[in-house]
N, C-alpha and C positions, 0 to 999 in steps of 0.2 A: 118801035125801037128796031127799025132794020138796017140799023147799020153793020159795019163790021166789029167781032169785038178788040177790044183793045186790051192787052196785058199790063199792068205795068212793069215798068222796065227796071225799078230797084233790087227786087229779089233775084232777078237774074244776073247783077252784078256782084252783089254781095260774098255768093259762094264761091265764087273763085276767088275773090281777094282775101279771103279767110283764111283758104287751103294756100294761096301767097305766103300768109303771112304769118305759117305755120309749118310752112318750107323753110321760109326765111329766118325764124325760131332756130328751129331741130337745124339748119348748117350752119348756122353761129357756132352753136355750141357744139357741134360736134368740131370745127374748126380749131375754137379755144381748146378745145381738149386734145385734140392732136398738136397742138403748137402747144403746148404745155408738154406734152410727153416727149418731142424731140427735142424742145430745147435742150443746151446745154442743166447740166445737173449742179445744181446750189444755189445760194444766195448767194453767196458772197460770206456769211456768216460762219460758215465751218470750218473747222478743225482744218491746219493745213501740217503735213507730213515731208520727208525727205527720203529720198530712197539712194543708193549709189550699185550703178550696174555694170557691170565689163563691156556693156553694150548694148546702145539705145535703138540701131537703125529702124529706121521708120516710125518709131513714136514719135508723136505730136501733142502740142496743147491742144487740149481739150478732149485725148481720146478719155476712154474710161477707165475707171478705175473698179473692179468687180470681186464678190465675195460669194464664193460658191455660184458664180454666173448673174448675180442680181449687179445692177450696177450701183454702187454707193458713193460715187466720189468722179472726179476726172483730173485728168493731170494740168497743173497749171502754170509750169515752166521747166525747162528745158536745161543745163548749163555745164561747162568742163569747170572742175574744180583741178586746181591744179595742173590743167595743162593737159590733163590727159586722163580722168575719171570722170565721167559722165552722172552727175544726177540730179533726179528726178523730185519735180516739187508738185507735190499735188494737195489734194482737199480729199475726206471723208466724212462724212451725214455725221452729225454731231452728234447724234444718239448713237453711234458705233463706238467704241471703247476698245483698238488695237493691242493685243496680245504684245510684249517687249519683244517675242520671241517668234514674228510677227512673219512669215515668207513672202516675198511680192517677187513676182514671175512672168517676166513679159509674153504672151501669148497673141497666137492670129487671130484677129475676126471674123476677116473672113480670107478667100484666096486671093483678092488685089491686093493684100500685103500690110491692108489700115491692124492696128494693134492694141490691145488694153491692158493694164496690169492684172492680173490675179489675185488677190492676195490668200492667203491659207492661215490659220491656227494650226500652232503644233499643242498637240493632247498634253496637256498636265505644266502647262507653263503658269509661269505666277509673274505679276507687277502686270502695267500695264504702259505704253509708248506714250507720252504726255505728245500733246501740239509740241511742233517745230522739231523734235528729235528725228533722228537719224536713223534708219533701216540700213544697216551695213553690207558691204558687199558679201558675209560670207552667208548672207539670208535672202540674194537674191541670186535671181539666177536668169540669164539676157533670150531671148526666142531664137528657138533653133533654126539656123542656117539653110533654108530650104534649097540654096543654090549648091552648099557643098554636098548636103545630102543626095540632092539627084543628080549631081558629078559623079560622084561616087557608084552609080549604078549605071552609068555610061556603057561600059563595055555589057552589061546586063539587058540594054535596054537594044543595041545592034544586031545580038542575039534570037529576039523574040521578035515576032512579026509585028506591025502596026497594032492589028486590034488586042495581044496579049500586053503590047506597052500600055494601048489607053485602059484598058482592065486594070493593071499593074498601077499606073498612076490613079486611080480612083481608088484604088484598095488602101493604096499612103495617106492618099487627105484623109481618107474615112477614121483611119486609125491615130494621124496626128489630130484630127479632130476629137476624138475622144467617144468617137459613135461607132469603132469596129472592136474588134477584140485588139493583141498585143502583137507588135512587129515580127515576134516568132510565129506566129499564127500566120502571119502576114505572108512571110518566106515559107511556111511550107504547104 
């Protein structure tokens, strides 16, 4: 038997099309699972609400709608009642059960300007907002004017040099974001 020897060739193929097709497993699902979490939120089945605001700019369908920062709902049109009162029709998770006395608060996502609603519980309210009913304007409250806000500190901003401005302006996002202390804090 002086030949050469010979391997066979099956078990060398094998293990790589295993660890293939256990690659190809684990990014499926991790795929479905990321396109499940960006989708948009609902079925279609949920609860759908009304809100009316002094002022919608820059909300859009489908941004979200959030309860203490979780998102539970997305807004799902847009429209002027009247000619000139803006409001807002969205959905909330059907297992959510809105307070009558219920706050929604347009707020920034992030600094390009995209937007979500808020909503809040005021302590010690009773009944509850049934589907379709109405959040009235004196329970909502429109996202603050970031353009007149830093108009406003114009002549503030001439004053201080370049790097005390971009200091300055990161101190404001920090604090409308809700991650510095309070505007008085701010200015002194």
């Amino acid at each position: 038997h002086g030949g050469p020897d010979v391997k066979p060739q099956g078990r060398g193929v094998v293990a790589p099309l295993v660890k293939l097709a256990i690659f190809t497993v684990v990014t499926g699902l991790a795929t479905v699972f990321l396109a499940s979490t960006l989708a948009p939120y609902g079925t279609g089945g949920d609860p759908e609400y009304r809100a009316r605001f002094t002022d919608v700019t820059s909300l859009l369908p489908g941004d979200d709608i959030r309860i203490a920062g979780v998102r539970v709902g997305r807004v799902t049109d847009i429209a002027l009642i009247d000619n000139r009162v803006p409001e807002v029709r969205f959905t909330v998770d059907e297992a959510i059960r809105l307070p009558r006395t219920v706050q929604a608060k347009i707020r920034y996502r992030n600094l390009v300007g995209q937007r979500y609603i808020a909503l809040s519980e005021v302590p010690g309210t009773r009944g509850r907002l049934r589907p379709g009913e109405l959040i009235p304007l004196p329970q909502t409250q429109p996202a603050l004017n970031l353009t007149v806000l830093f108009n406003g500190f114009r002549p503030l901003f001439r004053a201080l040099s370049p790097e005390d401005v971009n200091r300055f302006s990161y101190e404001i996002i920090q604090v409308l974001q809700g991650e510095a202390g309070t505007v008085s804090s701010l200015l002194s």
